[in-house]
Each structure stands twice: as C-alpha cells, then as structure tokens.
C-alpha positions in Angstrom: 23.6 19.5 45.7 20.3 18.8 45.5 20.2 18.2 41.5 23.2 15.3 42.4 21.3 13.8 44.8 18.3 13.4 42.6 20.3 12.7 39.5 19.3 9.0 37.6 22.2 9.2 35.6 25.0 8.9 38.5 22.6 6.7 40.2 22.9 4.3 37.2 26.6 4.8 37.2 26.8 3.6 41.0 27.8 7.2 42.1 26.5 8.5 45.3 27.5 11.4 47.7 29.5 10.3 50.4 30.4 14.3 52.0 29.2 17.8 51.7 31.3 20.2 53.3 30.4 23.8 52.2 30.8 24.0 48.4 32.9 20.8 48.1 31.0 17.5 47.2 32.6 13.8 47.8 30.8 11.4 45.4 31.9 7.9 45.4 31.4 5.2 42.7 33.3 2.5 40.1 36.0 3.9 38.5 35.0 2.5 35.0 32.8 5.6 35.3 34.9 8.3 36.5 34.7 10.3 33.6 31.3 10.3 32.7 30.4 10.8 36.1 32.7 14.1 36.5 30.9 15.3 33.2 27.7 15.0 35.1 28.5 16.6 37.9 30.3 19.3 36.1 27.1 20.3 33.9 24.6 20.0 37.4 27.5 22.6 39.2 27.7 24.7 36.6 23.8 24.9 36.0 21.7 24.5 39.1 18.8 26.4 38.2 16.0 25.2 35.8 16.6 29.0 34.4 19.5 30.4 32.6 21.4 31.9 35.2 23.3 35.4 34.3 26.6 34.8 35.7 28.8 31.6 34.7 29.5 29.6 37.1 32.9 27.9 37.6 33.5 24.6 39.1 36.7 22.9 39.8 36.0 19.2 39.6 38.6 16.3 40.1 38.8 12.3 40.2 41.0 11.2 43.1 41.3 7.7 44.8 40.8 10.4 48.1 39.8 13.5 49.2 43.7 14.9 49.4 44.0 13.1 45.8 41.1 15.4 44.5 42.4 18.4 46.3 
C-alpha cells in the first residue's frame, strides 16, 4: 500500500487512494487512465518488496465506476 501511495507514476495519472480496507485498495482517478493505472498497480501488488520474493503473488485487480462495479 505503501509502494501506491508513493508511486509518481499514478500521481502523474491523477490516481490517488481513496479506501484501504484489509487487502482491498480503492484508487480513484480519470478514466483516460484506467488502464495504465491498473497495470501499475498490478506490478506494485504483485511485487512489494525491493527483493525477489519466493512465492508469486496473485492480485485480482478491476476498473469499476464503484466499489460493487469492481467487485
């Protein structure tokens, strides 16, 4: 969560996190940059460490004009 807060790129976009709630993340930004945006946060999910990290890890990531959209 951390990584996306600190994160230029989504900054740039006009992203920002709007909700934590245990392992789910709101973000909210323009949709022009929905995609790239969901590739960002994808790659920071999946890799949180500055270390290669032994297990994969899965993330389920979804663009929605709402939280029960992105469900």
């Amino acid at each position: 969560m951390v990584k996306l807060f600190q994160n230029d790129e989504l900054r740039k976009l006009g992203y920002k996190i709007l909700l934590q709630i245990h392992d789910e993340v709101i973000l909210e930004g323009p949709e022009e940059n929905a995609e790239l945006a969901l590739k960002i946060v994808t790659q920071e999910m999946e890799n949180p460490f500055d270390y290669e990290f032994p297990i994969k890890l899965e993330v389920d990531a979804k663009i929605g004009n709402n939280w029960y959209e992105s469900k």
